[in-house]
C-alpha positions in Angstrom: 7.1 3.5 9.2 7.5 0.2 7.9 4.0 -1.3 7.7 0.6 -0.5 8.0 -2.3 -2.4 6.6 -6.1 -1.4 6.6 -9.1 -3.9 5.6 -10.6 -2.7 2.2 -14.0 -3.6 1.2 -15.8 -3.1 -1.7 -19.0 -4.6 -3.9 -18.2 -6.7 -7.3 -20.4 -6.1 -10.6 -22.5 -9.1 -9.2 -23.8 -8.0 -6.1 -21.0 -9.5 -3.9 -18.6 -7.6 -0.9 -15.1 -8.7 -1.8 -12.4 -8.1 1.2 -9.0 -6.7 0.7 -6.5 -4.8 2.2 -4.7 -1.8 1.6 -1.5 -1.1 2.9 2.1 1.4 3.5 4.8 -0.4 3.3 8.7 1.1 3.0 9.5 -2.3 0.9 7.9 -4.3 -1.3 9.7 -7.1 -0.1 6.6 -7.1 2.8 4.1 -7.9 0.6 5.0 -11.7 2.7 3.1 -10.3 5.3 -0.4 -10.7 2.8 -3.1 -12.8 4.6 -4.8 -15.9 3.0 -8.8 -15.3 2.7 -8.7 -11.9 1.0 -10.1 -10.9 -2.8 -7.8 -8.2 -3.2 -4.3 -6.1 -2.3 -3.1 -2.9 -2.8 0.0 -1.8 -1.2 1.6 2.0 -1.7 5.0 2.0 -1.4 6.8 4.8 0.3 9.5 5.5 -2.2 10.2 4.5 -5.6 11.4 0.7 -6.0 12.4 -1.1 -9.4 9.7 -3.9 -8.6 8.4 -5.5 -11.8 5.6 -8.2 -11.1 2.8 -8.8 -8.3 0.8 -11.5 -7.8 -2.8 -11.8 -9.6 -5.2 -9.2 -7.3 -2.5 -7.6 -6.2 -1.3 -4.2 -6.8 1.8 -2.2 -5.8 1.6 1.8 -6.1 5.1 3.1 -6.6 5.8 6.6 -6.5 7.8 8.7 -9.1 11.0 10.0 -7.7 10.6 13.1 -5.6 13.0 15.5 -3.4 10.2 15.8 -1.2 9.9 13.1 1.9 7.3 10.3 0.6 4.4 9.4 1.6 4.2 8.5 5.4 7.8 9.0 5.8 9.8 7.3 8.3 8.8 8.7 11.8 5.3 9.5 11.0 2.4 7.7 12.7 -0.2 6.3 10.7 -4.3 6.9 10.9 -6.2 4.3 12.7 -8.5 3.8 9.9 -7.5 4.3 6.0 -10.7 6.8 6.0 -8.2 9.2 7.8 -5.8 8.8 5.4 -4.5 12.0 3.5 -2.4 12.7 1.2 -0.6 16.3 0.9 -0.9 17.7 -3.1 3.2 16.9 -3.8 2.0 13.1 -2.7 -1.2 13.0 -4.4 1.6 13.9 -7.5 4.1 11.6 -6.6 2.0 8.7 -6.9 -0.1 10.3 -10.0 3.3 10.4 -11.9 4.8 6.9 -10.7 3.6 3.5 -12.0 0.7 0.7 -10.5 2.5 -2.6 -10.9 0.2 -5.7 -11.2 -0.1 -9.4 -12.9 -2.7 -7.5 -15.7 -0.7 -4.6 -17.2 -2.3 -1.3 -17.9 -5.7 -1.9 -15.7 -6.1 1.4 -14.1 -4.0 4.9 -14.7 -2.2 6.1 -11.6 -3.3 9.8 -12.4 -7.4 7.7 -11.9 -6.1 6.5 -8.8 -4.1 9.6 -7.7 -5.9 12.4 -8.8 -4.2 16.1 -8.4 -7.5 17.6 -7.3 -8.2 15.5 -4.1 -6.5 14.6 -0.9 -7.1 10.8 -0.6 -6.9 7.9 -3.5 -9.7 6.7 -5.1 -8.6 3.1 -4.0 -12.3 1.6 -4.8 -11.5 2.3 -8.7 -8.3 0.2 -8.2 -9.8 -2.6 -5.9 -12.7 -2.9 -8.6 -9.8 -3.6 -11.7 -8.3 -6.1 -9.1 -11.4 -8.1 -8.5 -12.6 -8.1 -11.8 -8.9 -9.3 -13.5 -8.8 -11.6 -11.0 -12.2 -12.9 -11.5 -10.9 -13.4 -15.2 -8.0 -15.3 -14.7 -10.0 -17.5 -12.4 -12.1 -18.3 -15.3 -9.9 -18.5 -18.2 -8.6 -22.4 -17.6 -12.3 -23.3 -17.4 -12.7 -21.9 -20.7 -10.0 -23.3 -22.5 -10.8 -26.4 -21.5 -14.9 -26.1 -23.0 -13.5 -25.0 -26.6 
């Protein structure tokens, strides 16, 4: 597996349905295939990488390393819908132990993202930290520029 991506949707604190996308990608090198038009972006990588920086409303999940075969492993076939996707306990721990990467450091806790006790992400908590930081940067030339 090299790529998959899934549409993402979920409601702002103001009432509002911001689009995204999440996706399974071997490399984060094809984060170029990201879409103009979307709020948000998370991508899980399949294996650990050394990446340091994402763009603003993006996020890349990066798994600790493991000696068990990563997430969607080379070969596998992906669900047709990211509702079907699971993840067995060793990945829900890879990914609970490895890092989030995004522009605002610190927004959301991997182990709140990938928590032992379940079998799929709670992607909504990270889409919500994207929108909002997002939202913020937006905002924050405006208000330099009023003081």
């Amino acid at each position: 597996m090299s790529w998959n991506e899934w549409p993402y949707s979920v409601v702002d604190s103001h009432g509002r349905r911001r689009r995204g996308t999440v996706a399974v990608a071997d490399d984060p090198a094809e984060s170029a295939h990201l879409k103009g038009g979307i709020d948000f972006h998370i991508m899980l990588l399949t294996a650990p990488s050394r990446i340091r920086t994402t763009p603003v409303r993006t996020a890349v999940c990066v798994p600790a390393p493991t000696k068990v075969r990563s997430v969607l492993h080379a070969g596998a076939r992906a669900p047709r819908s990211l509702a079907r996707l699971r993840f067995a306990p060793h990945e829900m721990e890879a990914y609970a132990r490895g890092r989030i990467v995004t522009a605002s450091p610190r927004m959301v806790e991997p182990a709140d993202v990938f928590p032992l006790d379940a079998q799929s992400p709670r992607f909504q908590l990270l889409a919500h930290a994207l929108v909002e930081s997002g939202d913020a940067e937006d905002v924050a030339p405006c208000l330099a520029l009023t003081r």
